[in-house]
C-alpha positions in Angstrom: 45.2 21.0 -38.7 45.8 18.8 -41.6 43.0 17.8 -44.0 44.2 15.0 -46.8 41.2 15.9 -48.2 39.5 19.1 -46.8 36.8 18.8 -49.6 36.0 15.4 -48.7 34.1 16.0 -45.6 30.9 16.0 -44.4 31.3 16.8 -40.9 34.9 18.8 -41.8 35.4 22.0 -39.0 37.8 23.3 -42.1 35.2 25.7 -42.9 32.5 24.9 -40.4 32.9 23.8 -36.6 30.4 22.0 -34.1 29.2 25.2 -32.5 27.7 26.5 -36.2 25.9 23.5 -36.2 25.0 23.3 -32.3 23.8 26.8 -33.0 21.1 26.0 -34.6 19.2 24.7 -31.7 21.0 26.3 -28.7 20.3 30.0 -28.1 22.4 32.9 -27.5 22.4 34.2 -24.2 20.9 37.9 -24.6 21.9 38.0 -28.7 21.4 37.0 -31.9 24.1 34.9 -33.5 25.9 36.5 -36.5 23.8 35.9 -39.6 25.6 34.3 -42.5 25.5 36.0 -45.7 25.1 34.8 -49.0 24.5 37.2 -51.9 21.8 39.1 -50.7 20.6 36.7 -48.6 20.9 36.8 -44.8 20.7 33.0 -43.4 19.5 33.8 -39.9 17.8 30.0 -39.4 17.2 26.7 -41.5 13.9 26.2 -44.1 13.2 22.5 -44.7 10.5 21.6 -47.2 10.2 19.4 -50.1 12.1 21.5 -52.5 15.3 20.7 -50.4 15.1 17.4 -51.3 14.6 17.6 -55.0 17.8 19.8 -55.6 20.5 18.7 -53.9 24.9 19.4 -54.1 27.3 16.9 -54.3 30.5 18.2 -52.9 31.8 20.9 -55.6 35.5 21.1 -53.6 37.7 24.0 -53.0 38.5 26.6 -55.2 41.7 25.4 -56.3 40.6 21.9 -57.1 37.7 23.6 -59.0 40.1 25.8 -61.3 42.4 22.8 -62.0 39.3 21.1 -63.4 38.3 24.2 -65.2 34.8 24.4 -63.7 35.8 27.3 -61.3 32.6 29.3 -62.9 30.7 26.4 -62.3 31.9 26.5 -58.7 31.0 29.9 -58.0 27.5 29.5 -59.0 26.7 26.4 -56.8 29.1 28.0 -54.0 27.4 31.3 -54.2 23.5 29.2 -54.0 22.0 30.3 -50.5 20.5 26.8 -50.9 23.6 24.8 -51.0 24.4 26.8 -47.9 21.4 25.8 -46.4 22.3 22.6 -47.3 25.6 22.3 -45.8 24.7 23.8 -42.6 21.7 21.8 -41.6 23.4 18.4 -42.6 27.0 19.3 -41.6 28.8 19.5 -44.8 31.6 22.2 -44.6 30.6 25.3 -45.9 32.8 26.5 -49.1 33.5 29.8 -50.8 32.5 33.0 -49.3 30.0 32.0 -47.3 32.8 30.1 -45.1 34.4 33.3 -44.0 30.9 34.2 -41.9 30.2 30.3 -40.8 33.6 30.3 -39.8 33.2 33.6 -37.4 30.0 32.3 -36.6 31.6 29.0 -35.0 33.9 31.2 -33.2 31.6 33.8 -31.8 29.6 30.3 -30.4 33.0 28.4 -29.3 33.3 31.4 -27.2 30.0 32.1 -26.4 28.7 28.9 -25.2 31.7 26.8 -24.8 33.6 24.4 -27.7 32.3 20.8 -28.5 29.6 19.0 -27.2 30.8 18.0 -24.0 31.1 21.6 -22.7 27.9 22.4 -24.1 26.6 20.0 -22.2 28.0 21.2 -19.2 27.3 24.3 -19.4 23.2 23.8 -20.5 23.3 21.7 -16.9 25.0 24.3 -15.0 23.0 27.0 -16.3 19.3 28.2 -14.7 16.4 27.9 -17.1 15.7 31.0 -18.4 12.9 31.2 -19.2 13.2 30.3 -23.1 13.1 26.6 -23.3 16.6 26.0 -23.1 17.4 22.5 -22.5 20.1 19.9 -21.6 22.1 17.8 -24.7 22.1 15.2 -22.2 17.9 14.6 -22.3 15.5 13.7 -25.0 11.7 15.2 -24.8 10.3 12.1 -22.7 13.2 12.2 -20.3 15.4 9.5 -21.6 19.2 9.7 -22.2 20.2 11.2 -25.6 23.0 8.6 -25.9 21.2 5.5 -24.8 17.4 6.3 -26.5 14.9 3.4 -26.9 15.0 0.6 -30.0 12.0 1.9 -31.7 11.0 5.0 -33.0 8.4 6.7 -30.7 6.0 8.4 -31.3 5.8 12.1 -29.6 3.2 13.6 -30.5 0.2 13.2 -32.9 -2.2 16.3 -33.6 -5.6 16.0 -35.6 -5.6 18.4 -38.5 -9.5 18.0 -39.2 -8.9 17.2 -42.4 -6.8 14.4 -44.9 -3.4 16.7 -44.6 -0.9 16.3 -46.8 -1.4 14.3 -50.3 1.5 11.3 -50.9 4.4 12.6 -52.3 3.9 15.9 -50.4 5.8 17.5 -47.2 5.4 19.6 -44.2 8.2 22.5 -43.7 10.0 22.8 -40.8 11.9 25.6 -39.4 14.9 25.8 -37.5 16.5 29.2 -35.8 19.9 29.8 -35.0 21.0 31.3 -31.6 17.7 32.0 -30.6 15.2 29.9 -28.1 14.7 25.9 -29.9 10.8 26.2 -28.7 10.5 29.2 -31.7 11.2 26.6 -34.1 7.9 25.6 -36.0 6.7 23.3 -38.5 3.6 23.9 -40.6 1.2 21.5 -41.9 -1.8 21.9 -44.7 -5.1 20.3 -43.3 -6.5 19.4 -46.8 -9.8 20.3 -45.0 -12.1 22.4 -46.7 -11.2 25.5 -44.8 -14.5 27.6 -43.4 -13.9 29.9 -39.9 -14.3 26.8 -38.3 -11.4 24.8 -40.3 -8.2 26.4 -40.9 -6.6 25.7 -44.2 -2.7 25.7 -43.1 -1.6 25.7 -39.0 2.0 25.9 -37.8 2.8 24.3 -34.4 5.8 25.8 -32.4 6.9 24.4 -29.2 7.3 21.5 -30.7 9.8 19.8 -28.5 7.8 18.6 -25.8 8.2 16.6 -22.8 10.5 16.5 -19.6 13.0 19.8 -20.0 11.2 20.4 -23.3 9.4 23.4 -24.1 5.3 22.1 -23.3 4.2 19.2 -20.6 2.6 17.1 -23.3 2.2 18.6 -26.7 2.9 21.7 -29.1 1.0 24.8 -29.0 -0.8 26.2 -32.5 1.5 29.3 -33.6 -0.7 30.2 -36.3 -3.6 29.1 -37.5 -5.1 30.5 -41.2 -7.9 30.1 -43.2 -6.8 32.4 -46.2 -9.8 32.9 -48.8 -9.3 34.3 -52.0 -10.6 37.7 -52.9 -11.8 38.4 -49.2 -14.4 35.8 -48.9 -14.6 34.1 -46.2 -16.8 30.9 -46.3 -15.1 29.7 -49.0 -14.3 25.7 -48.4 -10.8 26.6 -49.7 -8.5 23.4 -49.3 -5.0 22.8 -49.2 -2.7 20.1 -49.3 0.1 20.3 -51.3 4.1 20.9 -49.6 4.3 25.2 -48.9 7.6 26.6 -48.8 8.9 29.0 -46.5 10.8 32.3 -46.7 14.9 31.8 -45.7 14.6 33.6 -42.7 11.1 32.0 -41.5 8.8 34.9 -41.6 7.0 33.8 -44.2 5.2 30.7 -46.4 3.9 30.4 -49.6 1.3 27.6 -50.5 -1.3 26.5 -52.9 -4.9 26.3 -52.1 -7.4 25.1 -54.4 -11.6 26.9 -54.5 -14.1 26.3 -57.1 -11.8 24.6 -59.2 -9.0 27.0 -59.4 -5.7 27.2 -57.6 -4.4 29.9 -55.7 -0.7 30.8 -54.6 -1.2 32.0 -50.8 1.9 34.1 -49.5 1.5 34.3 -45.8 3.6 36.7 -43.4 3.4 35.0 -39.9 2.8 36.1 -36.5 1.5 34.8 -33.8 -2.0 33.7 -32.9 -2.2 32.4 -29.3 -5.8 32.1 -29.6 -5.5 30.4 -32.9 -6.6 26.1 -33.2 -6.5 23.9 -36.1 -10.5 24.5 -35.5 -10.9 28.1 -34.5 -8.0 30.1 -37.6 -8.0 33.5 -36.9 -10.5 36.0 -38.3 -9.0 38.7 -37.5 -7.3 39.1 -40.8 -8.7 41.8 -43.7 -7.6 40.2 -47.1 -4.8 42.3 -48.3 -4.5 43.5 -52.1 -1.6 42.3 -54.3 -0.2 46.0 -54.6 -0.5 46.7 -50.5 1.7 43.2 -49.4 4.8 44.2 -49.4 4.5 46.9 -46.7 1.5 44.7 -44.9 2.4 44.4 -41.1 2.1 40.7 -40.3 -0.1 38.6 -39.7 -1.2 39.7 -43.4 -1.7 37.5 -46.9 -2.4 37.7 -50.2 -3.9 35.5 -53.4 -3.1 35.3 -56.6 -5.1 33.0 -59.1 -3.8 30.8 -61.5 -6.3 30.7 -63.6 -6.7 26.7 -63.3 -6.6 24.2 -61.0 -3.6 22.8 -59.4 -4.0 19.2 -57.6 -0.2 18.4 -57.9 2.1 21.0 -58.3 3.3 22.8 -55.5 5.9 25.7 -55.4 9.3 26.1 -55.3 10.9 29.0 -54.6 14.4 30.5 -55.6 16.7 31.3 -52.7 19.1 33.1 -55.2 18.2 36.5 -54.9 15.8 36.6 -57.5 12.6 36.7 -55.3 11.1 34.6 -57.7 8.8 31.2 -57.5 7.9 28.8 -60.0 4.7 26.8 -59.9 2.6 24.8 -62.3 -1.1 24.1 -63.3 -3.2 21.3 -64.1 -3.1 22.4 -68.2 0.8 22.4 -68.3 1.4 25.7 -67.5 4.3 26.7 -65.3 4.0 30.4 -64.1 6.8 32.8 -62.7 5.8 34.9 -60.0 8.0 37.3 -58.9 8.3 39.7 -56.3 7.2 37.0 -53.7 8.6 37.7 -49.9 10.0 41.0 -50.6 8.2 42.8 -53.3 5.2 42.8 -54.6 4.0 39.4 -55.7 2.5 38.9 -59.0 2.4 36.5 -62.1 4.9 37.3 -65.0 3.1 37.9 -68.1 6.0 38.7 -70.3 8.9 36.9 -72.0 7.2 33.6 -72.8 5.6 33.1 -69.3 3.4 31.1 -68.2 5.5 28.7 -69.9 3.6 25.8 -71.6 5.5 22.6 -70.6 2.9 20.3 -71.4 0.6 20.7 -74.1 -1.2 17.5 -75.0 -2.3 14.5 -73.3 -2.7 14.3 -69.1 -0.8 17.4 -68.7 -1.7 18.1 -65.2 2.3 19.3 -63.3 4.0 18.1 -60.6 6.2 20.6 -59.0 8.7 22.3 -61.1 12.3 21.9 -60.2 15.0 24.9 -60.8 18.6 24.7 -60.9 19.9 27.6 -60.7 23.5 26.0 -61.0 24.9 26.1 -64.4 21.7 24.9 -66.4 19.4 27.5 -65.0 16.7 25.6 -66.2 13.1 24.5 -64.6 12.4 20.4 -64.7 9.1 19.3 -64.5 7.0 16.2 -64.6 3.7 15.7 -65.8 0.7 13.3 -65.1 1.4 11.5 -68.5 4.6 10.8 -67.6 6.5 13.1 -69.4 9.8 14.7 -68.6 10.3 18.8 -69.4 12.9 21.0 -69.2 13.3 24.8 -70.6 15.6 27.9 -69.4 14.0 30.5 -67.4 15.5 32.8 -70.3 13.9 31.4 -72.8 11.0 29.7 -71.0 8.8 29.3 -74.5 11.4 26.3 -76.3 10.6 23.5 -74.0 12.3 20.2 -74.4 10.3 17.2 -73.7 11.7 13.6 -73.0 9.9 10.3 -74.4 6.8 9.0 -72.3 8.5 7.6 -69.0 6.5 6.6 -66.1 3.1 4.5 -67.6 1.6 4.2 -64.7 -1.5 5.7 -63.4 -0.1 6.7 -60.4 1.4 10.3 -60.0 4.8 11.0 -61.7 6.7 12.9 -59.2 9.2 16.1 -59.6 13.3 14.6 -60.5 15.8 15.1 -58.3 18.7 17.8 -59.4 22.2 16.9 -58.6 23.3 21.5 -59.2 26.9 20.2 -58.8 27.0 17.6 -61.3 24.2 19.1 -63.4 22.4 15.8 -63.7 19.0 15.0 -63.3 17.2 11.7 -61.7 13.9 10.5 -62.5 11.9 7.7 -60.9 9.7 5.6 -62.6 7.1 2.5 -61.2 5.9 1.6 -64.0 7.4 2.2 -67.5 5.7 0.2 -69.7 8.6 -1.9 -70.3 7.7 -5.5 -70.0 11.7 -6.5 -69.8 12.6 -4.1 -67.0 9.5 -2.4 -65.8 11.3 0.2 -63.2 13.8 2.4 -64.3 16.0 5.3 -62.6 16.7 7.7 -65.5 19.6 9.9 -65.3 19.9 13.0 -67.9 22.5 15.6 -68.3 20.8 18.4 -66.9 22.0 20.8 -70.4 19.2 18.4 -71.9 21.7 18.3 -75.2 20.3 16.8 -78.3 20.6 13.0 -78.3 18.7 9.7 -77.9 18.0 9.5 -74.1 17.9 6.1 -72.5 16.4 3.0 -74.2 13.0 3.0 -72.0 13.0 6.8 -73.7 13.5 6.4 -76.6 12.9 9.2 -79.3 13.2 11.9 -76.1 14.8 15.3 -77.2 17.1 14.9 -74.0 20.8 14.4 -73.9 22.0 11.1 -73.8 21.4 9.4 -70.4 21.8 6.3 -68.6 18.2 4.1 -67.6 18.5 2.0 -64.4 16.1 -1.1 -64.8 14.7 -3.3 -62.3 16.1 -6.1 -63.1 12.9 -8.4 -62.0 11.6 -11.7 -64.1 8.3 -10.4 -63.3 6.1 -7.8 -64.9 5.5 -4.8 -62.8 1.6 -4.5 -62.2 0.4 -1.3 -64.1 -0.3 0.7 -60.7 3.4 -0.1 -59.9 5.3 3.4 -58.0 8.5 4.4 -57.0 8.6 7.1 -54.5 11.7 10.2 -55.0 15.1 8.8 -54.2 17.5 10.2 -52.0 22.1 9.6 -52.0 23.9 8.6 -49.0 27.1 10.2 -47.0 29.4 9.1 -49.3 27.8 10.6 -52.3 27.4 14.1 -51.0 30.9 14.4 -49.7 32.3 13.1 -53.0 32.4 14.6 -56.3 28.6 12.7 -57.4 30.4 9.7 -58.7 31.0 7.9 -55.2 28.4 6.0 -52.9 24.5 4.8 -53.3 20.6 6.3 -54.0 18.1 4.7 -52.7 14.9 4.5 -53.8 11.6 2.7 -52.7 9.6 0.8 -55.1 6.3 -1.2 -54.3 7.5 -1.9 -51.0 11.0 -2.5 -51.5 13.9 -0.1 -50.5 17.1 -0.4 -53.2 20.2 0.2 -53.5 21.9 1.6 -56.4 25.7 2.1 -56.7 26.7 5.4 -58.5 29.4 3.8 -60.2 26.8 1.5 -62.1 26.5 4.8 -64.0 28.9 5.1 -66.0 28.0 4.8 -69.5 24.6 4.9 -71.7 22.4 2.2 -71.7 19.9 0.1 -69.2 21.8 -1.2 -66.0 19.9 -3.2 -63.9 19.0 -3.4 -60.1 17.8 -6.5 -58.3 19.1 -6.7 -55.3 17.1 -4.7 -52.4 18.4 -3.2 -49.2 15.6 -4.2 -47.8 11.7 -6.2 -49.0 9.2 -4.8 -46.2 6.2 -5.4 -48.3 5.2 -6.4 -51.9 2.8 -4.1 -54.4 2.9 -1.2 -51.4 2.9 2.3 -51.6 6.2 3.7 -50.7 6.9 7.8 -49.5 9.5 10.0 -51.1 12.9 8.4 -49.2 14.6 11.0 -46.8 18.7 10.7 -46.0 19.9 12.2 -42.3 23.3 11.6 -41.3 22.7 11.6 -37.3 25.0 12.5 -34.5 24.7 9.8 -31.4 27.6 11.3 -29.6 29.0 14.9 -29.9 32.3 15.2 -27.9 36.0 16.5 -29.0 39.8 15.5 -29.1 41.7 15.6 -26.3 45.3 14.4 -27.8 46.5 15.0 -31.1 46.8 12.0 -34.0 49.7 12.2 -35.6 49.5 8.9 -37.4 47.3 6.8 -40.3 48.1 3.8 -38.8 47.1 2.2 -35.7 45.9 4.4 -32.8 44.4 5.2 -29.6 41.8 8.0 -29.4 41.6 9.9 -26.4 38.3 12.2 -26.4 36.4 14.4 -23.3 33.8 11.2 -23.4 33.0 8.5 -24.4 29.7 7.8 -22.9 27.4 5.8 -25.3 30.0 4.8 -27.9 30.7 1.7 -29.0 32.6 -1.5 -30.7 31.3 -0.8 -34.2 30.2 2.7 -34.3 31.4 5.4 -36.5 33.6 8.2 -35.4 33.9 11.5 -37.7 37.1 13.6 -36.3 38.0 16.7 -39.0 37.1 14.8 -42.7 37.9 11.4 -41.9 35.8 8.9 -40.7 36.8 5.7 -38.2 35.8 2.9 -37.4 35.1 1.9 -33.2 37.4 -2.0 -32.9 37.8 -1.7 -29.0 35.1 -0.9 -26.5 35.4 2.4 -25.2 37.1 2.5 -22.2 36.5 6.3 -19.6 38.0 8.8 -22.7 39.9 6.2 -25.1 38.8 4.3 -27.6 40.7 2.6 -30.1 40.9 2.3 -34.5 42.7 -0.6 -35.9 44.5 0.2 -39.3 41.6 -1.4 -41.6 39.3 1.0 -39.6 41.0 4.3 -40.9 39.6 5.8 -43.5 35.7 4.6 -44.0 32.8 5.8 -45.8 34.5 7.3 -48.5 37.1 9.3 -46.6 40.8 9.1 -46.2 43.0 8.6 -43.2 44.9 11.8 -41.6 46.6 13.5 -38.9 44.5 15.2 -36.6 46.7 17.6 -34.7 44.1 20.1 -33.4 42.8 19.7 -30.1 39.3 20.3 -29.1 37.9 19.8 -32.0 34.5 17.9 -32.8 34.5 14.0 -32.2 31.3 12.7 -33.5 29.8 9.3 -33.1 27.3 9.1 -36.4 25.2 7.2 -38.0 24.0 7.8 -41.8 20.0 7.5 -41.7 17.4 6.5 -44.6 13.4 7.1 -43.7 10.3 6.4 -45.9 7.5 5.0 -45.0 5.0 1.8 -46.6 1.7 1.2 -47.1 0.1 -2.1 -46.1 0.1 -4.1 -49.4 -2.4 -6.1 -50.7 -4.2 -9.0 -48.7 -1.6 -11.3 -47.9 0.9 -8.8 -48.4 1.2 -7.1 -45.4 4.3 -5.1 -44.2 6.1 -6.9 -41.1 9.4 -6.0 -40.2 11.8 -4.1 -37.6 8.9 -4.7 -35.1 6.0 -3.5 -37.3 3.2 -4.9 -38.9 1.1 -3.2 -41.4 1.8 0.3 -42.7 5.0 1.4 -41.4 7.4 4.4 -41.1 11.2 2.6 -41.1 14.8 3.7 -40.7 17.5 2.1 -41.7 21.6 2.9 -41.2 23.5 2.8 -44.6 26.9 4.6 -43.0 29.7 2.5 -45.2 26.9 1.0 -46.9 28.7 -1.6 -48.7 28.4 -3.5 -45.2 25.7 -2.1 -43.6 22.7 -3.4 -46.1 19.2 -5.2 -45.1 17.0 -4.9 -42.9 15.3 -1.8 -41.6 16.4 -0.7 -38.1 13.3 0.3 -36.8 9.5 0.9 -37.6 6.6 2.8 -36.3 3.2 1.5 -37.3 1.2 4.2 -39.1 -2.1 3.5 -40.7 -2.1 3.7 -45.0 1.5 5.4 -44.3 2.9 9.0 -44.4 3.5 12.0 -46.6 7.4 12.8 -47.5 9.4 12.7 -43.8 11.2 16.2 -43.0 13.6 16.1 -40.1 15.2 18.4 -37.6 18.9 19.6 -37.9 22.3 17.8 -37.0 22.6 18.2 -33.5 22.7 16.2 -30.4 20.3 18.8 -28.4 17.5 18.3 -27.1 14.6 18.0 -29.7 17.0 17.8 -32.6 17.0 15.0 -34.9 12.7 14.3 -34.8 10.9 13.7 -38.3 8.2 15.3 -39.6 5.4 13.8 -41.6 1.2 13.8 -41.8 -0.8 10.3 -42.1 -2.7 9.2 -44.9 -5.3 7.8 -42.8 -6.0 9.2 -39.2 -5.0 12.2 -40.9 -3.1 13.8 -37.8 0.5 16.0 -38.2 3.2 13.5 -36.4 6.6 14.1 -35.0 8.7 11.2 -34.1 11.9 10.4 -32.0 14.9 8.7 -34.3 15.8 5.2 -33.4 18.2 3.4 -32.4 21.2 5.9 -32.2 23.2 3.5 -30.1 
């Protein structure tokens, strides 16, 4: 197989094929897939909560290419990071350094086991009798419709009442993916926000999630687990909870904040199941377990720690690394390190300049500290004030703190960390900047002395570039810009290639990396798309989804011109986008029974570069690169209508080779005063793959929703 540019690929079989990623939602017959190991880590299934979208990698390329730039050190670190792992395998980037040797066996021991490409798996989940574990066809969605031909809008699947508000704004559900196990074990937990009483649980996880005809319940999930977790063993407390928890890498177990009498708590959680368990009726059954007895608990079991303040904001974030360690901060601007956390015994570090004081004057209340453990190995945090911090987890006691950023009222959410290109991006509504009153910051994440960017100026950070809002308007003071997420291109380049986006007071954006290239205020005025003026936008959540899974039936040996013969082409068509190895085409002819055909300008899109494709039976994917956040109704007069929906709305929109695919939003849901952050399901065409995730701010119910408009 030949690979112009094995590094650049997001859906590249060089060092991880189609069945790893089908794997993760079709299960073995009779065994468990090979695990694949990182470090210490064993990744046996996929965690998804908000901490995966706050640090991210860019495509750090092969070794070689990484010891001709000499950053081969560099490279190890990020290759070597179970959560760039987890990364690449849920979104179907290749898999590079050691880790590729296991996804690569993995891939083969599932080509064999189940069949290669989509087409056979398909074939063979028709020909083969249920078993029993909610095995499913690719061919059929959970409300009976075609996968390849689903409806125009997103729907709607299910809608549960939590009993309370649920998740704040800004904050995210976690979902959890197996691999080569039964797809109804997956499970996605929610916090109520309810004052939790035995009654009212605090937290409840829904499994069987994928529901409908061939799915795994008639109408709706079933409660896994439902907990009310007091601290210190009492049990009518009126804890509440409603902040993003994070789970353990292989599933077993979640870590959350709850807040009683005015102090937060970390809960760490081992899960089992509770059949008997509702949203309205947790289990009892559970004795509270002392610090020093968790680590041999049998599950279900939990245990509390204290922080000694409150926390409204700051939720935790866990290191995949090996460390067994979890950062988390406090409403006085405190960030504690607690270590021992899934598999020791959890408690607060007291030594070596923890709790680190990050902020230590004005509104000092955290958001949720970021680490990078890439080459940095430093924590980021926010803070109600709108400060930026940043310290080593080495030295957590000299903390660097930027100029005053975000002026607005509202919450000043966690950056996003780019552990490739050790940069850092911050998003601010409302900066107090009358001449461009919304800025993207970026910072070197080495926070090197320096002047930071003009809308910080005076910050201890190292020189950065601001991206302004380039409006002739002044921003209103409760102005906010929800967390930013990059595009396809960016993540299978090297970080200085395609778009973030970014929803501001309504409006989704659009912001070229290459517009960073030097210090100083750039400007953006031109919006992907205006849904809404003065409303509250969600974080905004990138999915490249797969319409079509199929594979090559001739080889390519040409750039040029050609005629692409596949096992199907059912569902493709003119205008679609075709991922075969790590180059991506572009659909000029309509599909005709297995052939369709690429003219010459359709080689080579998105950001990739035309090759040979000489394998056969390789992965053909039809794909489309997705954007989700979700919008508030503005302000009378000012009221969201577009893509269908009217109001507050949840919209999609498809920015594959976004310099041509800009405006409007694809799709919308209605969903009254909007939606916390949207987590989705992994890359697959099965069954149930490819829903979002996401509570409402009003109706307060946990929602998972069908994708729209693959076609």
């Amino acid at each position: 197989m030949l690979h112009a540019n094995p590094s650049n690929s997001r859906l590249s079989i060089a060092t991880l094929t189609l069945g790893t990623i089908a794997a993760f939602a079709i299960p073995a017959l009779g065994q468990e897939a090979p695990a694949i190991h990182v470090g210490s880590a064993q990744i046996t299934g996929l965690p998804d909560d908000w901490s995966h979208r706050h640090v991210v990698f860019s495509n750090p390329g092969t070794e070689q290419e990484a010891i001709g730039a000499g950053r081969h050190e560099q490279w190890q670190r990020v290759v070597n990071d179970p959560r760039y792992v987890v990364q690449q395998l849920k979104n179907g980037l290749p898999v590079q350094g050691p880790a590729a040797i296991d996804a690569e066996y993995r891939a083969k021991w599932l080509s064999e086991t189940h069949g290669r490409g989509g087409a056979d798996l398909d074939k063979r989940d028709d020909d083969r009798p249920d078993s029993g574990h909610g095995e499913r066809s690719h061919h059929r969605d959970g409300h009976g419709k075609d996968r390849n031909n689903p409806p125009s809008s997103i729907k709607r699947d299910w809608s549960m009442a939590l009993g309370g508000p649920g998740l704040a704004l800004g904050q995210y559900p976690a979902k959890y993916s197996f691999k080569g196990t039964a797809i109804c074990s997956d499970y996605v937990v929610y916090p109520t926000g309810a004052a939790g009483t035995a009654a009212q649980a605090t937290l409840v996880a829904f499994t069987n999630i994928y529901v409908g005809t061939g799915g795994c319940a008639a109408s709706l999930p079933t409660v896994y687990w439902a907990f009310n977790t007091p601290p210190g063993g009492v049990v009518a407390n009126s804890a509440t909870a409603n902040l993003s928890p994070v789970l353990s890498y292989n599933g077993d177990q979640v870590a959350f904040v709850e807040t009683y009498s005015s102090t937060g708590y970390l809960v760490i959680l081992k899960m089992a199941s509770e059949p008997t368990s509702a949203y309205n009726n947790p289990s009892s059954a559970l004795a509270y377990t002392a610090v020093a007895g968790y680590k041999a608990c049998p599950a279900p079991c939990y245990t509390t720690i204290s922080l000694g303040a409150a926390d409204t904001s700051s939720a935790p974030f866990y290191d995949y690394s090996g460390t067994d360690t979890l950062y988390i901060g406090d409403n006085t601007g405190k960030v504690h390190e607690v270590t021992g956390v899934f598999s020791g015994t959890p408690a607060i570090d007291t030594i070596a300049g923890w709790p680190a004081t990050a902020s230590s004057t004005g509104s000092n209340a955290l958001s949720s500290p970021v680490y990078d453990s890439g080459a940095s190995n430093r924590i980021f945090v926010t803070d109600a004030g709108g400060y930026l911090h940043t310290f080593t987890v080495a030295a957590p006691g000299t903390v660097t703190t930027s100029g005053q950023l975000e002026h607005s009222p509202n919450v000043f959410g966690p950056p996003v960390v780019d552990s490739t290109t050790e940069l850092v991006y911050t998003f601010i509504g409302y900066s107090g900047d009358t001449a461009n009153p919304s800025y993207i910051n970026r910072f070197p994440a080495a926070a090197l002395a320096g002047t930071g960017p003009s809308d910080a100026t005076g910050s201890g950070f190292g020189t950065g570039i601001s991206y302004g809002n380039g409006s002739t308007t002044t921003n209103p003071s409760g102005s906010s810009m929800g967390a930013g997420s990059f595009d396809n291109t960016y993540y299978t380049g090297t970080g200085t290639t395609g778009n973030l986006y970014t929803c501001e007071n309504g409006v989704v954006y659009q912001i070229p990396l290459t517009n960073f290239t030097s210090a100083g205020v750039k400007t953006f005025s031109t919006p992907v798309s205006t849904v809404g003026i003065a409303a509250t936008c969600s974080p905004v959540t990138e999915f490249l989804g797969v319409k079509l899974a199929t594979t090559l039936s001739t080889a390519i040996n040409t750039v040029g011109l050609i005629t692409v013969t596949v096992a199907s082409t059912t569902g493709m068509a003119v205008g679609d986008y075709v991922q075969i190895d790590s180059e991506i085409m572009l659909v000029a002819t309509v599909p005709t029974g297995t052939t369709f055909t690429v003219a010459l300008a359709g080689r080579g899109q998105d950001g990739t570069t035309p090759a040979t494709h000489t394998t056969t039976g390789v992965p053909v994917q039809d794909i489309k690169d997705w954007l989700f956040t979700s919008v508030a109704g503005g302000a009378s007069g000012n009221a969201v209508t577009a893509a269908g929906c009217s109001g507050a709305c949840v919209f999609n929109y498809n920015v594959i080779n976004s310099a041509a695919t800009t405006g409007n939003p694809t799709a919308g849901l209605s969903e009254t005063g909007a939606t916390s952050g949207i987590v989705i399901d992994n890359q697959s065409t099965t069954t149930g793959a490819q829903q979002i995730y996401f509570s409402t701010l009003v109706g307060h119910n946990a929602v998972q929703a069908s994708q729209a408009a693959l076609q």
